[in-house]
N, C-alpha and C positions, 0 to 999 in steps of 0.2 A: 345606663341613663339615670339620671337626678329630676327629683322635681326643679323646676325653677320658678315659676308660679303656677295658680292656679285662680278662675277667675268661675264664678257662680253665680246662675240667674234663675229668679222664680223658683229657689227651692227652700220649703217652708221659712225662718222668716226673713231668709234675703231675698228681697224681692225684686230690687236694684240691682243690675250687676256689680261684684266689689270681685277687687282682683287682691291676690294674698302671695307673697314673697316670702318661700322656702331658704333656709340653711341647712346645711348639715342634721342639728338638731333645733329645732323649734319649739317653741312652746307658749302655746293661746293661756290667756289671763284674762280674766273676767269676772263678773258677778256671776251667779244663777241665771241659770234658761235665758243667756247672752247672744249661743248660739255657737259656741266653742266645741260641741262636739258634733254639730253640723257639718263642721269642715271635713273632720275625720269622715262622716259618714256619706259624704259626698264622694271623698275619695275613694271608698271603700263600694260605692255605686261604679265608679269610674273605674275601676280596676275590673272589680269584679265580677261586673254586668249581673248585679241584684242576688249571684250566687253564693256571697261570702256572706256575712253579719248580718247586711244591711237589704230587705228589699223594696223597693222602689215602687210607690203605689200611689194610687188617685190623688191621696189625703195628703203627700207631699208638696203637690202646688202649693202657692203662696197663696192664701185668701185673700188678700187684696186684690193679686193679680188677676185670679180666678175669678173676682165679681166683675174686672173689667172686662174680662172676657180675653184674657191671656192664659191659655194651659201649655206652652211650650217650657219646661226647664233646661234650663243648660249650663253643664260643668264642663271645661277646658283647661288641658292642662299643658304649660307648654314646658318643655324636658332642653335641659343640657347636659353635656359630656355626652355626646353621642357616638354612636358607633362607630368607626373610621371606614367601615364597607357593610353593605347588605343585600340581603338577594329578595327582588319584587316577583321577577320573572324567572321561574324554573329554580335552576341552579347560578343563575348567571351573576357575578357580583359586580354589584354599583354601589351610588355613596346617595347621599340625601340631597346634597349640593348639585350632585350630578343633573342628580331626577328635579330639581326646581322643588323641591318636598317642603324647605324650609322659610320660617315667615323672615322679616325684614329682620328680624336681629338674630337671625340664626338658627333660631331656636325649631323644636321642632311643637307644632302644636296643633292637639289632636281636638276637635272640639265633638261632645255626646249632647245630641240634641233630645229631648223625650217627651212625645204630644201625651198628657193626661197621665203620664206614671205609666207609660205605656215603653213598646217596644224603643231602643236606641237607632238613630242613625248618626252615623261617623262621619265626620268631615276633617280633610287637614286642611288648615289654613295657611298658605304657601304665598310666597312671592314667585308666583309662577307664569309662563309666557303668556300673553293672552292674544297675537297676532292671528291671523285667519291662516297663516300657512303653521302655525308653530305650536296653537291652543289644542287640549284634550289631546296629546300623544297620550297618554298615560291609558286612555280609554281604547285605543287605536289597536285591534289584531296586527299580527304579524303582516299579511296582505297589504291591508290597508298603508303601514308605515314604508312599506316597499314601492306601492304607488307612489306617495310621496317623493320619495328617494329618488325613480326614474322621472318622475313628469318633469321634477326641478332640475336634473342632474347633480344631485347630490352626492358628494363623495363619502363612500361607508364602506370600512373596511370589511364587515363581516353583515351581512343580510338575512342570515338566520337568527342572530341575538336580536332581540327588539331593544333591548339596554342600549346596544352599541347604534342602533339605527336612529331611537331618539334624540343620542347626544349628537350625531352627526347632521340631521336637520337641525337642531339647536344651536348647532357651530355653522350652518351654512347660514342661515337669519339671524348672526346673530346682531347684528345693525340693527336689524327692527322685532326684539323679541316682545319689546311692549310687557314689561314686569309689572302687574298688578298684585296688591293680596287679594287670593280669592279664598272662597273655601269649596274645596274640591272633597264632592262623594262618594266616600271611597267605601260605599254598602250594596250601588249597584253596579250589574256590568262587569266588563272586564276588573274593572278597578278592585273590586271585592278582594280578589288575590292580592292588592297590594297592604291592605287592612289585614288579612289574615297572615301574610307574613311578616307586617311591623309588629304583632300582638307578641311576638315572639322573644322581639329587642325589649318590651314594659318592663319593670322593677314587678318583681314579686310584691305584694301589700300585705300586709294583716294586720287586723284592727282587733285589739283586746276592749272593752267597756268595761266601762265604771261599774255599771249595774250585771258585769257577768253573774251568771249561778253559784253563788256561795254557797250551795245548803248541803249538810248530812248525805241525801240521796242524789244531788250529783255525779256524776260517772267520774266526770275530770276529778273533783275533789276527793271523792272513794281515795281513790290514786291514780295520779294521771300515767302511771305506768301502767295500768289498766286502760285506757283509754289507750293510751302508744301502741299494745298491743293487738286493738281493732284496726286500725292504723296500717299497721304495721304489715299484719295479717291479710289486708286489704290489697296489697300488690299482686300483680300480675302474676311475676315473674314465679313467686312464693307459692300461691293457689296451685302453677303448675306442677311443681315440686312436689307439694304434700298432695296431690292427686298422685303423682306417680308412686310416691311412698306409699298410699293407703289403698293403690292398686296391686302394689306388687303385698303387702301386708294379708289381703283380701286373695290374693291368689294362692299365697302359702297357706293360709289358713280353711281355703278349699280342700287344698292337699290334703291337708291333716285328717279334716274332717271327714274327705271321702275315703282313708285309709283306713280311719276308726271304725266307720260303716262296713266296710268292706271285713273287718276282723269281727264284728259281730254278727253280721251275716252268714260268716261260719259257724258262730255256732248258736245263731238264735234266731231266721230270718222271719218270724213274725214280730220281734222287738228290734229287728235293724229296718222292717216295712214301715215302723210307725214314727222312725225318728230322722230329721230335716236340719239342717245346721243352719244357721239363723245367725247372718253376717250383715248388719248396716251398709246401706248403701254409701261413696264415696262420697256424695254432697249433703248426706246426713249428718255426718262428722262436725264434731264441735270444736276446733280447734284453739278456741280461745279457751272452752275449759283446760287446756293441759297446762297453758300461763298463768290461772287462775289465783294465785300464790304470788304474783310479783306483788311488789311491792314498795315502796320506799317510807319507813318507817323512823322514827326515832326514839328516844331515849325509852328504854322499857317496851320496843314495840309498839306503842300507843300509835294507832292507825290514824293518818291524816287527818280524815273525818271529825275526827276527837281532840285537835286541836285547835287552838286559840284563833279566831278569825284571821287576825293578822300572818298569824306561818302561812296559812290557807294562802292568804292570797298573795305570800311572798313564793309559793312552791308554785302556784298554776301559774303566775306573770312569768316565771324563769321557762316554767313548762313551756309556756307561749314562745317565748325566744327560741327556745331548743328547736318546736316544733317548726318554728317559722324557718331557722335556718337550715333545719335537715329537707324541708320541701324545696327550700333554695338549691341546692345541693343536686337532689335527685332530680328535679325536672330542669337542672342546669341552666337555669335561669341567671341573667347575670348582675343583677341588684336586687337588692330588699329595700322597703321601708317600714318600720314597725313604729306605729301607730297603739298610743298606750293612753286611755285616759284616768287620767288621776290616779298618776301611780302611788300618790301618799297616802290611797284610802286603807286605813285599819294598821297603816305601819308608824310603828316610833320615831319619832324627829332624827336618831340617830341611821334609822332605816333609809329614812327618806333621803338623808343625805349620801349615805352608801347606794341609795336607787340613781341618785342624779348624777352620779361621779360614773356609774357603770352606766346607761345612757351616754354619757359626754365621752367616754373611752369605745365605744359604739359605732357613734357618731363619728370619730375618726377612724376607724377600719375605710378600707377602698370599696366605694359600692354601695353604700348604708345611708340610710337614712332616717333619721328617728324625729317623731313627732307626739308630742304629750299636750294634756289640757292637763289645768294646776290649779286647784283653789289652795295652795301652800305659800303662806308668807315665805316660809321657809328656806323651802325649797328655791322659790325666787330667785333669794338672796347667793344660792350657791351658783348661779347662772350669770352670763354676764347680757350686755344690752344687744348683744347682734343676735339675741338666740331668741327672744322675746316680740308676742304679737299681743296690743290692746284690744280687743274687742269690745265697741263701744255701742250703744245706741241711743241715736238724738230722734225724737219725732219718725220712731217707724225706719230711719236711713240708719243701715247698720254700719262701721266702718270698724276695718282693721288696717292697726296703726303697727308697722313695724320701726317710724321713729316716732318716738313717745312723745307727748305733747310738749313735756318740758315745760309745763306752766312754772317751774324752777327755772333758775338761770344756769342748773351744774346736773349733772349726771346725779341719779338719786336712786337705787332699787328700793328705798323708803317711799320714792313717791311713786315707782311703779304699783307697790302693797298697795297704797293710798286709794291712787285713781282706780283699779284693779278689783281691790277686797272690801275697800274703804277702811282700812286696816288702822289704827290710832295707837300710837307706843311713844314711851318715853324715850325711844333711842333717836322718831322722827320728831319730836318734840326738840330735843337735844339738838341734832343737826340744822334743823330750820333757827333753834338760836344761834350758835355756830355761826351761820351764815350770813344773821344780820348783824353780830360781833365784827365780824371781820370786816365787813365793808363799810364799819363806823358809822351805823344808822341805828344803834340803842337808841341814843336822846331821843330822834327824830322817831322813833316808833313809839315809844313810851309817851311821846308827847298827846293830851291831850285825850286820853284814856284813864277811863275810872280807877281807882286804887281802893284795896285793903291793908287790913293790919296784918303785918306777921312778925311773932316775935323773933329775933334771930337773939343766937347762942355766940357766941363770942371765944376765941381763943384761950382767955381767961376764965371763961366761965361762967362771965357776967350776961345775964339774957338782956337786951335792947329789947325795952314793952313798945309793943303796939307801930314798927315802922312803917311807912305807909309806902306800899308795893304796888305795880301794876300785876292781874291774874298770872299773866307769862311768866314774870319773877318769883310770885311766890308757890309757882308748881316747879321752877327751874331751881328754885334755894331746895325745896324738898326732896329734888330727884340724886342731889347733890351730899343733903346734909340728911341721910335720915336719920343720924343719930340725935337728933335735934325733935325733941316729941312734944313741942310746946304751942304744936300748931294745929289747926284742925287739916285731916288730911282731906286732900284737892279728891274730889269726884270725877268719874271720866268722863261725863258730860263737861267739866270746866278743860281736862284735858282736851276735847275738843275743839272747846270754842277755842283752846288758847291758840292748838295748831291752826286753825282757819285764818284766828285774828295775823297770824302769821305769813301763810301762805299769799291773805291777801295783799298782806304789807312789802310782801318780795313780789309782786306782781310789778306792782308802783313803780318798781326800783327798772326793770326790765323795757328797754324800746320798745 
């Protein structure tokens, strides 16, 4: 299963419900404290019921809401590509469509409701029967669905599956099933089982942050193959094993010991009375010291710890993939989504652009789904426009924009940086001229705007004193001609004003 959106209310500062449309890979843009790693951490609530990164407390209500006297938060998240068959009851297989599970557009979606940062309750939101003879099967014992079955004469091939008894009242009303969305709770009652066996279809999640533990005495950072090794160590199957090794180790080493006794005891039993062999108990045993040596080092051996921020945090992000895909793996789980925020923090532009190329190859595996927050002009730009979310806030109402305002009339990742970073460059300088060029509205822009002097340089040689320019021209002759040093150079404050005086001038141009 895939995200397909996700929709958040009341949790710190979305207060409004906004709903937010998944791709493959995604990636939130925004200014500072926008609220872009709220999503991540909503989902990582949603997933991981407060047990992964993130956990879920009083101080997440929304303070607005919370002085009106609203403490209910609610994340929902509604999933496509969904399973072709699943089992609610027993062993018995049925499909989503079967069961009435899914809302009006197919989707399947689970909604976590949560009074004060408190305990979750589950609800699916279905298009599902709501008739007096047809409503709450899902809730209905076996008994129960069999009365049904006899009082109406219902034809049901099999009377002990409740699967096959549901659909078969379903198909006997189905004239009058009465399809409503409701939202059905699936935390009490029989229902519970049907929550406890959809938890099993979710996408694995893991969410790395921005502000993980970079320091010296981190475990992961030591080396996260010390860390793999707790991990590691930590299986079941493994515990039983080095118990039986360090049982049968513990039993020979009895041996030994009482044979030794026993040889000294011939020939010295007041110094074989006084000596006791002294073997550690089986759960004494330190098994991570015998690992203690792994390692993954570089040039000269120089231990992780002791390199340059950036390796740091290019070894534990990869660490994080590894580890997120081996738990995918072993608890057979059948989608990931990883969940990365600011992967460009402490890496080189040429890093950042090898980070976002290995994301987008990711991204396309079967199963996957990746989600980043980005303060990287940069990186941006290596992205195209369907991968991209604004995160904006007007007066308190937060919104995220997956089509971008377009206060441009042409596709722009210069005006994504803009609205985004508030980002100012000669290359969006550049293209916003560009664009009034072409459409033949120089004159008409230049019209009626203050001018300066600039001297221009001439083909020959010859400098032209003092032309008289509007700002735009003469930071556009500069961006052009820097061999031309006869000018006082433009300040990024006039670079500014100059894109502004621009953007508003393409506004004009726009129905």
């Amino acid at each position: 299963m895939k995200i397909k959106t996700i929709k958040i209310k009341n949790f710190r500062s979305y207060k409004d419900e906004v709903e937010i449309e998944f791709g493959d890979l995604t990636a939130f843009v925004g200014k500072n404290d926008i609220g872009k790693s709220t999503v991540l951490e909503a989902l990582d609530i949603f997933f991981n019921d407060s047990k992964g990164v993130i956990k879920l407390d009083k101080d997440d209500v929304n303070k607005q809401a919370l002085a009106e006297g609203d403490t209910e938060t609610v994340i929902s998240v509604c999933f496509e590509e969904l399973p072709t068959s699943i089992v609610i009851d027993s062993t018995n297989q049925t499909t989503l469509q079967d069961e009435y599970l899914l809302n009006s557009n197919n989707q399947l979606e689970i909604i976590k409701k949560y009074s004060n940062g408190g305990k979750e309750k589950v609800f699916v939101k279905a298009n599902h029967p709501t008739s007096n003879n047809c409503k709450d099967l899902l809730q209905k014992k076996n008994t129960e669905l069999q009365k049904i079955i006899k009082d109406h004469t219902v034809t049901c091939s099999n009377q002990t599956i409740n699967a096959v008894m549901r659909t078969a009242i379903w198909q006997h009303f189905s004239s009058d099933l009465q399809l409503q969305e409701i939202e059905i709770d699936v935390t009490k009652g029989d229902t519970k089982s049907i929550w406890d066996k959809l938890q099993a279809y979710l996408p694995l999640y893991s969410l790395f942050q921005s502000d993980r533990k970079n320091s010296d005495g981190d475990d992961e950072v030591q080396d996260p193959l010390k860390e793999a090794v707790k991990q590691i160590l930590n299986d079941a199957a493994l515990k039983a094993k080095f118990d039986e090794i360090a049982t049968e180790v513990k039993t020979k080493l009895q041996d030994v010991a009482s044979r030794t006794l026993a040889k000294i005891q011939e020939m010295n039993p007041e110094i074989a009375s006084s000596l006791n062999p002294v073997i550690p108990a089986t759960d004494s045993l330190k098994w991570t010291d015998v690992f203690k040596s792994v390692s993954i080092a570089g040039d000269e051996n120089i231990p992780i710890n002791k390199r340059g921020s950036g390796v740091k945090r290019l070894i534990l992000l990869n660490f994080f993939r590894a580890e997120a895909e081996r738990r995918k793996l072993a608890e057979n789980i059948p989608s990931i989504i990883y969940a990365v925020e600011e992967p460009e923090t402490s890496q080189h532009t040429e890093h950042q652009k090898k980070l976002i190329k290995a994301f987008l190859d990711l991204s396309n595996t079967p199963n996957t789904q990746v989600i980043i927050t980005t303060h990287s002009a940069a990186l941006v730009k290596e992205l195209e426009f369907q991968h991209l979310r604004l995160v904006k806030s007007d007066n308190s109402t937060k919104t995220i924009e997956k089509v971008l305002p377009n206060r441009l009339p042409y596709p722009s990742l210069n005006e994504v940086n803009f609205l985004a970073f508030s980002e100012i460059t000669e290359e969006y300088h550049n293209e916003l001229y560009g664009f009034i060029e072409l459409e033949g509205e120089m004159t008409n822009y230049r019209n009626g705007k203050p001018t300066m002097p600039y001297n221009k340089l001439k083909k020959d040689g010859v400098t032209i004193i003092n032309e008289n320019v509007v700002l735009t021209d003469y930071i556009r002759h500069q961006i052009h001609h820097p061999e031309n040093t006869h000018n006082t150079r433009y300040t990024f404050q006039q670079l500014k004003d100059s894109v502004d005086l621009m953007r508003n001038f393409i506004q004009t141009l726009t129905p």
